[in-house]
C-alpha positions in Angstrom: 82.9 -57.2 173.5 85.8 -54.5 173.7 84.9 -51.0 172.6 87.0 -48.7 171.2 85.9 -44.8 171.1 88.3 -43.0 169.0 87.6 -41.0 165.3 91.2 -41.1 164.1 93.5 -43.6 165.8 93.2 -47.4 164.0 91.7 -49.5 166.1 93.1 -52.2 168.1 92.9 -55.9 167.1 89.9 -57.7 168.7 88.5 -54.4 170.1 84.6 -52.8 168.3 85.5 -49.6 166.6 83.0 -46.7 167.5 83.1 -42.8 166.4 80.6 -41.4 168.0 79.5 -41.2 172.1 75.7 -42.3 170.9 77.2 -45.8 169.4 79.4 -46.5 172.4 76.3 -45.5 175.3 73.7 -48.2 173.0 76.6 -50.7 172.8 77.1 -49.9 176.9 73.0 -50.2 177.4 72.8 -53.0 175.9 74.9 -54.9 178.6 77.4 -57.0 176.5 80.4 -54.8 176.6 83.6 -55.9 178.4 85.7 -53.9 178.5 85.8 -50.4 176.7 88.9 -47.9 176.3 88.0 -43.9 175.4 89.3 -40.9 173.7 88.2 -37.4 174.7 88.2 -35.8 171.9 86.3 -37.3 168.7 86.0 -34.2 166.5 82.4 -33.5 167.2 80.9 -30.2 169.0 82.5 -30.4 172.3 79.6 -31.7 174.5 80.0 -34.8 172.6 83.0 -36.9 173.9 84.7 -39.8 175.8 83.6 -37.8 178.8 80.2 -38.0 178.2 80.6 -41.9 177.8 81.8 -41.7 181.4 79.3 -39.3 182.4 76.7 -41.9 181.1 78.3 -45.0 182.9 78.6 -42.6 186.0 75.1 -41.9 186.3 74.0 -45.5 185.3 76.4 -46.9 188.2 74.1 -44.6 190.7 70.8 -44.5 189.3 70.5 -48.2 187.8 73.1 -50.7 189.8 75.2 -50.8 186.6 78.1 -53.0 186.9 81.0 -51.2 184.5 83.1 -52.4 182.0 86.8 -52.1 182.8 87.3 -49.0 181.6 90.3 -47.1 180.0 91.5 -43.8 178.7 93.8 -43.2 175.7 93.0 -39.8 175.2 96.3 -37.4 174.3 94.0 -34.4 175.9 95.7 -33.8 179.4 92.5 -32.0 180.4 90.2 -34.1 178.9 91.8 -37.3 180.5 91.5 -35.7 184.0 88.0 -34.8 183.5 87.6 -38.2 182.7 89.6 -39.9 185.4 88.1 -37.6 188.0 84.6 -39.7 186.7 85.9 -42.9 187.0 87.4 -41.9 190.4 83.7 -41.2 191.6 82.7 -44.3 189.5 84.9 -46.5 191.8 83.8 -45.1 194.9 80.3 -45.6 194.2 81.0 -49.3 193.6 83.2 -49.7 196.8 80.1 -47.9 198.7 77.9 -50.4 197.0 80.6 -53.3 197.7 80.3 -52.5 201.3 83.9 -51.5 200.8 85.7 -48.5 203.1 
């Protein structure tokens, strides 16, 4: 499954649309997702957002042995997408440290 986080852009063809940071974590937790691509901002109070989807897979990749979805951003927020790269850059290191990778 591809999921799509996002509360005003249409959604892509083939891709699971999902409004809210809740939906996309069950969807995540429940180990089927793919490949998932997030916005930032989702015009909710702002501790809910595509970061905390990436804060969530973050903390699942240390705590748990998650294996990720291939994850993307297509946030217009410049400051949101580097909060949100700056995860996926510690998300990637973890997995190279797990990997055995230097």
């Amino acid at each position: 499954m591809k999921v799509y986080l996002d509360d005003l852009r249409p959604c892509p063809d083939g891709w699971v649309l999902v409004t809210t940071p809740e939906t996309a974590i069950e969807l995540l937790g429940k180990g089927n997702v793919k490949e998932i691509s997030l916005d930032y901002d989702l015009g909710l109070d702002d501790m809910r957002s595509g970061y905390m989807v990436a804060l969530w897979i973050e903390e699942q990749v240390h705590y748990n042995d998650f294996v990720p979805p291939k994850i993307s951003l297509h946030t217009a927020n410049p400051v949101g997408r580097a909060r949100m790269e700056w995860v996926l850059r510690s998300i990637e290191r973890m997995l190279e440290a797990r990997n055995g990778d230097s």
